[in-house]
TORBAZA-464448 format. One record per residue: x, y, z of N, C-alpha, C, O in turn. Coordinates in Angstrom, 1 decimal. Layout:
+--------+--------+--------+--------+---------+--------+--------+--------+--------+--------+--------+--------+
:  neast : nnorth :    nup : caeast : canorth :   caup :  ceast : cnorth :    cup :  oeast : onorth :    oup :
+--------+--------+--------+--------+---------+--------+--------+--------+--------+--------+--------+--------+
:      X :      Y :      Z :      X :       Y :      Z :      X :      Y :      Z :      X :      Y :      Z :
...
+--------+--------+--------+--------+---------+--------+--------+--------+--------+--------+--------+--------+
***
This chain:
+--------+--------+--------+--------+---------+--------+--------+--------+--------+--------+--------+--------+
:  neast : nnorth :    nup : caeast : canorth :   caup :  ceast : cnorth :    cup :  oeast : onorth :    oup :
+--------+--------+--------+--------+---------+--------+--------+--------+--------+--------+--------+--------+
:   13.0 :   18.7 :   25.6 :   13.7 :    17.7 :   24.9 :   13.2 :   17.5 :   23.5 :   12.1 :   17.0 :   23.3 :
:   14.1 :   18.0 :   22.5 :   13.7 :    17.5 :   21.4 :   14.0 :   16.3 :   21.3 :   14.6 :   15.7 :   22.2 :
:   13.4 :   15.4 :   19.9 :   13.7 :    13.8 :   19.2 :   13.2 :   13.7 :   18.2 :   12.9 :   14.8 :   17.6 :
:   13.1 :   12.2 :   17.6 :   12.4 :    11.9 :   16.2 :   12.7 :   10.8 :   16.9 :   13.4 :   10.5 :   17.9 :
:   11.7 :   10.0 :   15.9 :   11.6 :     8.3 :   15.5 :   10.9 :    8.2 :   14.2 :   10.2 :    9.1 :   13.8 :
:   11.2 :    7.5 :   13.7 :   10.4 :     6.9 :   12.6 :   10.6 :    5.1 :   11.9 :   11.8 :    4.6 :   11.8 :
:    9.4 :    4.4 :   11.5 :    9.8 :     3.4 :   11.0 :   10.9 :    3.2 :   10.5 :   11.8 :    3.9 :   10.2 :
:   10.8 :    1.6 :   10.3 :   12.8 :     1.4 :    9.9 :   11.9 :   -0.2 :    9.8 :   10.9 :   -0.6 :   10.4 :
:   12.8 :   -0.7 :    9.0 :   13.1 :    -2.3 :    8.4 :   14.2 :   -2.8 :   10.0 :   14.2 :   -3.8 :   10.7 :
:   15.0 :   -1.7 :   10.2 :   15.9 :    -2.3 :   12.1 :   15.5 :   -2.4 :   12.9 :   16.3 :   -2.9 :   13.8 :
:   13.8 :   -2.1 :   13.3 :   13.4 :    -2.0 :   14.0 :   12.7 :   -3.5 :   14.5 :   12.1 :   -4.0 :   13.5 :
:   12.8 :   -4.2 :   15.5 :   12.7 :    -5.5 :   16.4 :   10.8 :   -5.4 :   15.9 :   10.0 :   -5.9 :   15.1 :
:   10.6 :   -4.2 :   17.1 :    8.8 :    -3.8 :   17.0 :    8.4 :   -3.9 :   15.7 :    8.9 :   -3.3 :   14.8 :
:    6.9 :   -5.0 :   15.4 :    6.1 :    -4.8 :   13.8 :    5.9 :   -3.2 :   13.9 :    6.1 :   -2.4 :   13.0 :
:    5.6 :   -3.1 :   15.2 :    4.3 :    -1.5 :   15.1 :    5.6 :   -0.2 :   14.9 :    5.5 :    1.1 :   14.9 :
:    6.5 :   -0.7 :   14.8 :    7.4 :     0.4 :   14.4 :    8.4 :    0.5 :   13.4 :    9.4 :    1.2 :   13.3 :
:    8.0 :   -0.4 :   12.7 :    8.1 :    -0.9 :   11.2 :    7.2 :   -0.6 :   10.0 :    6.0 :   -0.8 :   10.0 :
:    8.0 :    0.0 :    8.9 :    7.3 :     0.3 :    7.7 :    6.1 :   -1.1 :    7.9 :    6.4 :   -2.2 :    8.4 :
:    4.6 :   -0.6 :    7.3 :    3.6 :    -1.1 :    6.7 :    3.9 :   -1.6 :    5.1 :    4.2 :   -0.6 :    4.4 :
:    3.8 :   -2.7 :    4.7 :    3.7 :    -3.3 :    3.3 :    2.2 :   -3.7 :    2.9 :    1.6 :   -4.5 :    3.5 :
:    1.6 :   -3.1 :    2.0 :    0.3 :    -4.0 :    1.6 :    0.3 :   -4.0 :    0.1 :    0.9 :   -3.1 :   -0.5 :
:   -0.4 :   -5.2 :   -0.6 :   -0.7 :    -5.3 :   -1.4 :   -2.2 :   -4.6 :   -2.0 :   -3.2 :   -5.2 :   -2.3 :
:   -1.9 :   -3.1 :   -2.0 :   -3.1 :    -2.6 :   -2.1 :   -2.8 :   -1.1 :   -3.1 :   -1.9 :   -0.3 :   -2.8 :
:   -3.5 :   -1.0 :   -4.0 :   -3.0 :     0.6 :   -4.5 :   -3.1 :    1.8 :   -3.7 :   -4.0 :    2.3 :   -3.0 :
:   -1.9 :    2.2 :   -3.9 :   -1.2 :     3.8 :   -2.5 :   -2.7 :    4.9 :   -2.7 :   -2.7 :    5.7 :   -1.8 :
:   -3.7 :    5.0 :   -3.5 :   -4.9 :     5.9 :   -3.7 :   -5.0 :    5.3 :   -2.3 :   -4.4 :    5.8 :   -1.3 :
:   -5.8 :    4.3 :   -2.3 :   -6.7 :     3.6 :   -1.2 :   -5.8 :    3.7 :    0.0 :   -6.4 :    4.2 :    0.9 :
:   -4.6 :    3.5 :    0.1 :   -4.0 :     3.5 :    1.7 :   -3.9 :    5.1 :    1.7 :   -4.6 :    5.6 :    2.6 :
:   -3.4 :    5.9 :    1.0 :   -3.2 :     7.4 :    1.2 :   -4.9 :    8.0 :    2.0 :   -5.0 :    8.7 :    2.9 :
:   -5.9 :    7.3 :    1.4 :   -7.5 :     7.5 :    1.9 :   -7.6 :    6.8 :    3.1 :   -8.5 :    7.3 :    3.8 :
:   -7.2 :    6.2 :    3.4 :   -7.2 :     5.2 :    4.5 :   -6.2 :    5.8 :    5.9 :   -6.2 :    5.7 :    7.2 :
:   -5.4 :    6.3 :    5.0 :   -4.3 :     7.1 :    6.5 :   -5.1 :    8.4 :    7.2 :   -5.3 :    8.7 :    8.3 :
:   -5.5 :    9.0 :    5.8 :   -6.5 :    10.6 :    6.1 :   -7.4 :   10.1 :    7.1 :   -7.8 :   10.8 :    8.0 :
:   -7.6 :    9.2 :    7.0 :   -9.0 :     8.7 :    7.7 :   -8.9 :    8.3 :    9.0 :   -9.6 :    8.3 :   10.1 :
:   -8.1 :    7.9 :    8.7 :   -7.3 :     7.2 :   10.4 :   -6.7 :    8.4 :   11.4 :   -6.8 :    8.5 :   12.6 :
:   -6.2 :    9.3 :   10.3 :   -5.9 :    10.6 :   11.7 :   -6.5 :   11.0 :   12.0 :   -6.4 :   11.4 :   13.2 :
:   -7.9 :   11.3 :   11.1 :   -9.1 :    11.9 :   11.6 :   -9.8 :   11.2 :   13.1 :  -10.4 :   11.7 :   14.1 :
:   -9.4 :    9.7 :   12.9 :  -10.0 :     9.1 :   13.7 :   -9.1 :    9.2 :   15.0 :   -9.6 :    9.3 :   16.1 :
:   -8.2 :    9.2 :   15.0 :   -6.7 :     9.4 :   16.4 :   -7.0 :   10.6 :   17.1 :   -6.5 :   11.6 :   16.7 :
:   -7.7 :   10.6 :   18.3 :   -7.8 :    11.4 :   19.4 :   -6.3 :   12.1 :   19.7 :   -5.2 :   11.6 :   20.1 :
:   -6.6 :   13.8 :   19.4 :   -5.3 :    14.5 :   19.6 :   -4.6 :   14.9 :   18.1 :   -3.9 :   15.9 :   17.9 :
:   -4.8 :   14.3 :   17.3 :   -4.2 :    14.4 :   16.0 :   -5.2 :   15.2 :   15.0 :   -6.4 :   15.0 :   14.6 :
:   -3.9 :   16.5 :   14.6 :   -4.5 :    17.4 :   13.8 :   -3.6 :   17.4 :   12.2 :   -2.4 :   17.7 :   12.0 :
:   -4.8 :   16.9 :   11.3 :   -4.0 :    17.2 :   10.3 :   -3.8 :   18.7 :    9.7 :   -4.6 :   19.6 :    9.4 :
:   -2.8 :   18.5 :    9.6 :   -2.4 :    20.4 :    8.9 :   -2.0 :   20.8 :    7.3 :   -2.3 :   21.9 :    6.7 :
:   -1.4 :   19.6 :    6.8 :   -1.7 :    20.0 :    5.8 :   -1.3 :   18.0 :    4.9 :   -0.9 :   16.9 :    5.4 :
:   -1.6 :   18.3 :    3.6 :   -1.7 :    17.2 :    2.8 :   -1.1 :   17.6 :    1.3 :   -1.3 :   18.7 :    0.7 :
:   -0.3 :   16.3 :    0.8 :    0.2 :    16.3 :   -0.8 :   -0.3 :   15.0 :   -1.0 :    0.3 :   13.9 :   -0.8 :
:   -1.6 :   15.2 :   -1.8 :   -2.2 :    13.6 :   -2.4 :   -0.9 :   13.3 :   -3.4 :   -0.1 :   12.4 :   -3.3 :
:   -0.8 :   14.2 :   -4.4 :    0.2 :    13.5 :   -5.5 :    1.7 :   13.3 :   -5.1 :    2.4 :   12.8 :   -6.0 :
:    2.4 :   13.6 :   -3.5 :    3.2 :    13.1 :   -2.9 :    3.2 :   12.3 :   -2.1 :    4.3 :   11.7 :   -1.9 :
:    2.2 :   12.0 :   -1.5 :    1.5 :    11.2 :   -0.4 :    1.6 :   11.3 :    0.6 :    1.6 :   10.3 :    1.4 :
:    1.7 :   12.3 :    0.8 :    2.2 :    13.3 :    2.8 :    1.4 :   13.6 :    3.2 :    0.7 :   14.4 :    2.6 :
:    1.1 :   13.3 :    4.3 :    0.0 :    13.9 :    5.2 :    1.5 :   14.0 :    6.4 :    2.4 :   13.2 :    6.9 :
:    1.1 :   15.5 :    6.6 :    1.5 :    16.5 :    8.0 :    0.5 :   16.4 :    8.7 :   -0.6 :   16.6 :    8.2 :
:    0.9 :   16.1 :   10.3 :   -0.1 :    16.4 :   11.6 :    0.9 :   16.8 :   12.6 :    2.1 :   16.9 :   12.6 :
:    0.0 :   17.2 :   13.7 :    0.3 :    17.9 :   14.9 :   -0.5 :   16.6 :   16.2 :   -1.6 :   16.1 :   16.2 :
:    0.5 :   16.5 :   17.1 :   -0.3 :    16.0 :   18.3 :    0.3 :   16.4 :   19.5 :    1.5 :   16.3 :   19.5 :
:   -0.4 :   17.1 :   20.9 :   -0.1 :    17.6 :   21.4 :    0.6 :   16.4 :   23.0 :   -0.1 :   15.8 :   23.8 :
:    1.5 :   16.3 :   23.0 :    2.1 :    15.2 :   24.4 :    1.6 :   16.2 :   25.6 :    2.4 :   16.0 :   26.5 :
:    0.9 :   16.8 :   25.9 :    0.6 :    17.6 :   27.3 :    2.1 :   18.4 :   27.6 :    2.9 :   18.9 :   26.8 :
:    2.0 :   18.3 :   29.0 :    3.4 :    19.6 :   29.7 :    4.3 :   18.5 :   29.6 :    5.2 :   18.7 :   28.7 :
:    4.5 :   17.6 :   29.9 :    5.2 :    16.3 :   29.3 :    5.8 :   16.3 :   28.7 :    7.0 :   16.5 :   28.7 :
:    5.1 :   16.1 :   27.8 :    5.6 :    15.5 :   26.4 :    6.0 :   16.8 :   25.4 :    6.9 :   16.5 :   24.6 :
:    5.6 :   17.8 :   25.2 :    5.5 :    18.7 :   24.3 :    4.6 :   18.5 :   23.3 :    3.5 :   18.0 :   23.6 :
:    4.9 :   19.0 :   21.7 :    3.8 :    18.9 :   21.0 :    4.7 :   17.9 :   19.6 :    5.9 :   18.1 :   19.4 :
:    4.2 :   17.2 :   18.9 :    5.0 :    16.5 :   18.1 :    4.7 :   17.0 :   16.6 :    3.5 :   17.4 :   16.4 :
:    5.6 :   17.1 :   15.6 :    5.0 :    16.9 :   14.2 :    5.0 :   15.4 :   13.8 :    6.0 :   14.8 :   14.1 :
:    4.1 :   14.7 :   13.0 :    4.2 :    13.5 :   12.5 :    4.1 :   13.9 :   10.7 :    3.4 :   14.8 :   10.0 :
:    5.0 :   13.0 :   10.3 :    4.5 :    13.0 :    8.8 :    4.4 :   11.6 :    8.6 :    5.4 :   10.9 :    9.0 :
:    3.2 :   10.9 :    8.1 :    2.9 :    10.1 :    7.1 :    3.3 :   10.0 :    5.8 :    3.3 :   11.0 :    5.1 :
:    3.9 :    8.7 :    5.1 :    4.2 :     9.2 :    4.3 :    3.8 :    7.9 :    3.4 :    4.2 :    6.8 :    3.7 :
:    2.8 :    8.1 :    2.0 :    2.5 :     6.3 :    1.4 :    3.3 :    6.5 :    0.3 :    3.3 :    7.5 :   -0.3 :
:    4.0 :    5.5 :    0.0 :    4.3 :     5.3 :   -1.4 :    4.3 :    4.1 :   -2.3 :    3.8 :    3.1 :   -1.6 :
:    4.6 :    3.7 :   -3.4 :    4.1 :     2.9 :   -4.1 :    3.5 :    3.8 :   -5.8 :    2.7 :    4.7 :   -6.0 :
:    4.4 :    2.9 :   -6.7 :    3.3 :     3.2 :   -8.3 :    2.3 :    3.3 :   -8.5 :    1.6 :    2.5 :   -7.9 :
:    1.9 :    3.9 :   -9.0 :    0.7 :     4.3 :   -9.4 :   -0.1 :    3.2 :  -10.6 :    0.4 :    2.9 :  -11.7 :
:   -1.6 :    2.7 :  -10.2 :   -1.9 :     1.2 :  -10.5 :   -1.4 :   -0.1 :  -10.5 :   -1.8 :   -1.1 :  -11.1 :
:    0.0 :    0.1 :   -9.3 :    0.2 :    -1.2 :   -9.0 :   -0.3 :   -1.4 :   -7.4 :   -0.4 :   -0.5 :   -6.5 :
:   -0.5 :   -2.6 :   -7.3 :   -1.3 :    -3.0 :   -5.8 :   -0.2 :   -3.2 :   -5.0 :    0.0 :   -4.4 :   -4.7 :
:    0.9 :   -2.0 :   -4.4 :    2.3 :    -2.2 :   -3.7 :    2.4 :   -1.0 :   -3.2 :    2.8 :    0.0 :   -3.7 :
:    2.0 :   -1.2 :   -1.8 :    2.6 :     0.4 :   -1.4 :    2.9 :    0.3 :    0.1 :    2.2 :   -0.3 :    0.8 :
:    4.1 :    0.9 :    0.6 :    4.6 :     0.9 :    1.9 :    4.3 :    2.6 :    2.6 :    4.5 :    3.7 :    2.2 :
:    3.7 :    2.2 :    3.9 :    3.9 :     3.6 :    4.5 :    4.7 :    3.7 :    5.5 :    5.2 :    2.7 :    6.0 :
:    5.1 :    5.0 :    6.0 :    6.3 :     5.0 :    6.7 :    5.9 :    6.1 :    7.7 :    5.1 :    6.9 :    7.3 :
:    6.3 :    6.4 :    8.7 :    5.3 :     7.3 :    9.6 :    7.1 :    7.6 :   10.2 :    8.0 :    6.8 :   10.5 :
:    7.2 :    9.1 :   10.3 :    7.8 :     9.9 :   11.6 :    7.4 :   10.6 :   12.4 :    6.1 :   10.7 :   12.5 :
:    8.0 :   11.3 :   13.1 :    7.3 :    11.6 :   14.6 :    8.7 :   12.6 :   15.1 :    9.7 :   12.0 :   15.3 :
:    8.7 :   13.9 :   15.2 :    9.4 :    14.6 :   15.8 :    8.7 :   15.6 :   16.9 :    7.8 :   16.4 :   16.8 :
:    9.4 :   15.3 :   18.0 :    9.3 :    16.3 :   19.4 :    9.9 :   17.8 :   19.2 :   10.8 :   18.2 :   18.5 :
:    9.1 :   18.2 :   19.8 :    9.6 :    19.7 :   19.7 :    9.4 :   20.3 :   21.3 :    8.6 :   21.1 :   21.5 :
:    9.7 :   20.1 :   21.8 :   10.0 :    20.6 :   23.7 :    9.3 :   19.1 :   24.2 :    9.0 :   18.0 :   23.7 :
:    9.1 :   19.9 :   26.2 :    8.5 :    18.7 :   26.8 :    9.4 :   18.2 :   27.3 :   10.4 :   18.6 :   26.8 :
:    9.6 :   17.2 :   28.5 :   10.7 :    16.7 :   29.4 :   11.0 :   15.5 :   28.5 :   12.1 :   15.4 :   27.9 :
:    9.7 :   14.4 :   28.2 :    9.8 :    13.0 :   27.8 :    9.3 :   13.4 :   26.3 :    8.7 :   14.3 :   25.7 :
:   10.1 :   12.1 :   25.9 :    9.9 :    11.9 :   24.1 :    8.9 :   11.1 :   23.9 :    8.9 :   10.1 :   24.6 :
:    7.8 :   11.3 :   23.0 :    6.8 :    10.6 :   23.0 :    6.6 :   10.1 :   21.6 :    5.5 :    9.8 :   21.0 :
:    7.8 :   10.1 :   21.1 :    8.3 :     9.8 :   19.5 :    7.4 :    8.4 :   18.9 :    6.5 :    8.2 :   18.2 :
:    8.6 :    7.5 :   20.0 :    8.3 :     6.1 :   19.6 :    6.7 :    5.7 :   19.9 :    6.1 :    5.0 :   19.1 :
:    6.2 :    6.1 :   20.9 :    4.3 :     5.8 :   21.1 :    4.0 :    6.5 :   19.7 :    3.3 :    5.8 :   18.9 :
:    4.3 :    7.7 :   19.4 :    3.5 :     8.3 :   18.5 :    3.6 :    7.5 :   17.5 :    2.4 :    7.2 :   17.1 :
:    4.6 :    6.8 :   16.9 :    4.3 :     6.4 :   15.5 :    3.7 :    5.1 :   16.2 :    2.9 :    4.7 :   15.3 :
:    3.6 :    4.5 :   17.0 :    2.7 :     3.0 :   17.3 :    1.4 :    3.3 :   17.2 :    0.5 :    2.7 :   16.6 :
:    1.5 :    4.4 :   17.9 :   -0.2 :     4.8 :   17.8 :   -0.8 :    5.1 :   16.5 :   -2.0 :    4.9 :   16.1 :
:    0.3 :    5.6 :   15.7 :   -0.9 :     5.0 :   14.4 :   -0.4 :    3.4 :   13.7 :   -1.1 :    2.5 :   13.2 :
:    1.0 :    3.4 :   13.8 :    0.7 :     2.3 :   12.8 :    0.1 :    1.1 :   13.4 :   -0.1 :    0.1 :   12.7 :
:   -0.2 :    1.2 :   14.7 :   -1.0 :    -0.5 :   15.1 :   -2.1 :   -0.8 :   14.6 :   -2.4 :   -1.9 :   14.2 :
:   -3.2 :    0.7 :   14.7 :   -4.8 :     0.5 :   14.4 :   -4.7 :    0.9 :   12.8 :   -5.7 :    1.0 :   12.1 :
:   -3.4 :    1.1 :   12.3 :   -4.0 :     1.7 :   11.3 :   -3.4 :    0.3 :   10.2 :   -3.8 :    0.3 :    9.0 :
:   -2.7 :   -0.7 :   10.6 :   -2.3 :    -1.8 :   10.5 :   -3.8 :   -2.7 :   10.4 :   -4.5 :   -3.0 :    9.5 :
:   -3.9 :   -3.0 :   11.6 :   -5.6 :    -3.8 :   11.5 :   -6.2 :   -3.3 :   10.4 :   -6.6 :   -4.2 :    9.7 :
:   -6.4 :   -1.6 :   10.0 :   -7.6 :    -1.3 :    9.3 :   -6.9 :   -1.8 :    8.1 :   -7.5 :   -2.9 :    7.8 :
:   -6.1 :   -1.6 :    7.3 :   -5.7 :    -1.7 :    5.8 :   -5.1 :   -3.2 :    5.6 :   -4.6 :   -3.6 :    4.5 :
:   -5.2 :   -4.0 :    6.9 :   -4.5 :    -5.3 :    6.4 :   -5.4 :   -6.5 :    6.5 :   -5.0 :   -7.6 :    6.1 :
+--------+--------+--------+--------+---------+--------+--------+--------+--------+--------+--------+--------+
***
């Protein structure tokens, strides 16, 4: 079963809802790297500091399949305003593990930068 999910302003759930902080996008862009590093299962594969993309890999077992996530921060550059937005696409696997995926980071990673 493929899917996707990603944040959205429609979504009911905070934890699946764009992140807003009052904080310059350097510091949250360092702060997301940091946070995948820390998420059991999550491989980052590649990164654009000057786009603010961080690509990963997490694997859902025979289940779930394997997901790509992209992170994504944005916000001007020296202003303290930046929103991140996290997707989550399935690629095989019976069950979609879309919507946990992006909770799972944006909840802890909510606590850390807010």
């Amino acid at each position: 079963m493929a899917g996707s999910f990603e944040t959205s302003d429609n979504h009911k759930n905070k934890h699946h809802q764009p992140i807003r902080v009052p904080t310059l996008r350097g510091d949250v862009y360092r702060a997301a790297k940091e946070m995948i590093a820390d998420l059991a299962g999550w491989d980052l594969v590649s990164e654009d500091a000057e786009a603010g993309v961080l690509s990963c890999t997490k694997s859902g077992g025979l289940l779930g399949g394997s997901s790509k996530i992209t992170v994504t921060v944005e916000g001007p550059e020296g202003i303290p305003s930046t929103t991140v937005h996290v997707r989550s696409e399935s690629e095989g696997g019976l069950v979609s593990r879309d919507k946990s995926n992006v909770a799972e980071f944006v909840k802890p990673f909510f606590r850390r930068i807010c």
